[in-house]
Every structure is written in C-alpha cells, then in structure tokens.
C-alpha positions in Angstrom: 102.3 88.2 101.8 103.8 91.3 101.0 103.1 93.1 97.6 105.3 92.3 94.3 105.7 96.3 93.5 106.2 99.6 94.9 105.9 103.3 93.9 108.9 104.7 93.3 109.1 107.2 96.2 108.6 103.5 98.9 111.6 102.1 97.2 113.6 105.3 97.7 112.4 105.7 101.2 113.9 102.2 102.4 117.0 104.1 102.1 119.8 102.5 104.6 117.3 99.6 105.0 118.4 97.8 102.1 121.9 97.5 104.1 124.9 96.7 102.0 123.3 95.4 98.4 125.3 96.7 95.6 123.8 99.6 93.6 123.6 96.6 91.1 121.6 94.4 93.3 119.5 97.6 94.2 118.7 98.5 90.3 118.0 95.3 89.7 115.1 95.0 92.4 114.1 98.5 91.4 113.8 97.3 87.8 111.5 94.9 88.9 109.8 96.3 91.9 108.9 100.0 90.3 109.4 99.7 86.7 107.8 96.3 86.5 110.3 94.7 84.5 109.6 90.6 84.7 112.2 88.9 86.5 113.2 86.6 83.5 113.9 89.6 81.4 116.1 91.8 84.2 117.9 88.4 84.9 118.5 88.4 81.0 119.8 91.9 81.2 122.0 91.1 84.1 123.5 88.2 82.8 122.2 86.4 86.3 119.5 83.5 86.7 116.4 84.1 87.5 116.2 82.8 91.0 119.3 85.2 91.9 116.7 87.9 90.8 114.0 86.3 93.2 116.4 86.5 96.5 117.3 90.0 95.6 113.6 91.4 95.0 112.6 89.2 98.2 115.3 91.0 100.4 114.1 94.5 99.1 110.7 93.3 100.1 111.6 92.0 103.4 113.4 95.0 104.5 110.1 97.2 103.4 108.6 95.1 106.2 111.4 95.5 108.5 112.0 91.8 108.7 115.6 91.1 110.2 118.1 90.1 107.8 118.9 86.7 109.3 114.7 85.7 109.0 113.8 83.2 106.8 109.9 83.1 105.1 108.0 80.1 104.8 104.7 79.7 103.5 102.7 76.3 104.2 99.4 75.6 104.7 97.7 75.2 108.0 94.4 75.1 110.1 93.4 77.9 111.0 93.7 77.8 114.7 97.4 76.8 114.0 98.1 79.5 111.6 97.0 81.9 114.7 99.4 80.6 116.7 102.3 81.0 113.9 101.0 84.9 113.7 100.8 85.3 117.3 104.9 83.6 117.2 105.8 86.7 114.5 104.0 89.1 116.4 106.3 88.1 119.5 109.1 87.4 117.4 109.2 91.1 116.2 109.0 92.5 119.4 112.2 90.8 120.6 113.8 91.7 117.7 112.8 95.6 118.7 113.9 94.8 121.6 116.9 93.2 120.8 118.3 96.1 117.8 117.5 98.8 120.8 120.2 97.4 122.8 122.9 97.4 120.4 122.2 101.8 120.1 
C-alpha cells in the first residue's frame, strides 16, 4: 500500500508522470500529499467533495508507482498462498506493461 505523503522534491520529480491533471488537480494533491492538508479541508477549499480529492491524491500516488493509468486497485483480504499468486499476477502484469509502453517509442 503505497504511502499517504511525500517530500516535496518526490512530488516534483513525477514531473510528466502525472500526465494531463490540471495544475488545479496537481495543487490540490500537493496540498495534501506534501503539505498535509486533510482531504476534508482541501475539498472545502476547492469547493469539490471529498471523494473527488481521494481519486486525485490516488492518481498522484499511483503514478509515483508507475502504475498505468487504465489500472484499477483493489484491496481484499485473502490466504496467504492466494495473495502470492495475486503478487506474482502484478509482478507479471508490470512487466507486460514495460513491455507493452516500449513498443509504442
């Protein structure tokens, strides 16, 4: 599970990573990912709900881990001998992904 927070100089490093957000979208998740700002109150300050806040810290996050843009994340609870096999899926899953982002160069 990836961190809630980052230094500020992580956050600047992901760069054209964070794709097309909005320099909105991006101060908002920087507002909550560096400065530490609770989501309530930066959704409050944005006149947006608190979920929207959520999906926007969420993407920052996920492109941090390069996780491609179409992923989803699901958390659920298994055995342990299952939960290897779902690591050992994301560990193959990535490399295709490699794979598959090196041929479009």
């Amino acid at each position: 599970m990836p961190k809630d927070s980052m230094t500020a100089k992580e956050f600047d490093s992901l760069g054209e990573r964070l794709g097309r957000m909005t320099p909105e979208s991006v101060a908002i998740a920087r507002e909550v990912l560096v400065d530490g700002v609770p989501k309530f109150v930066v959704a409050q300050r944005h006149n947006i709900t608190k979920p929207r806040v959520g999906a926007i810290v969420e993407r920052v996050l996920a492109a941090a881990q390069d996780v491609p843009r179409d992923w989803v994340r699901v958390e659920v609870w298994l055995p342990p001998e299952l939960a290897q096999q779902v690591r050992e899926m994301e560990v193959q899953a990535r490399e295709q992904a490699k794979v598959g982002s090196n041929l479009d160069l």
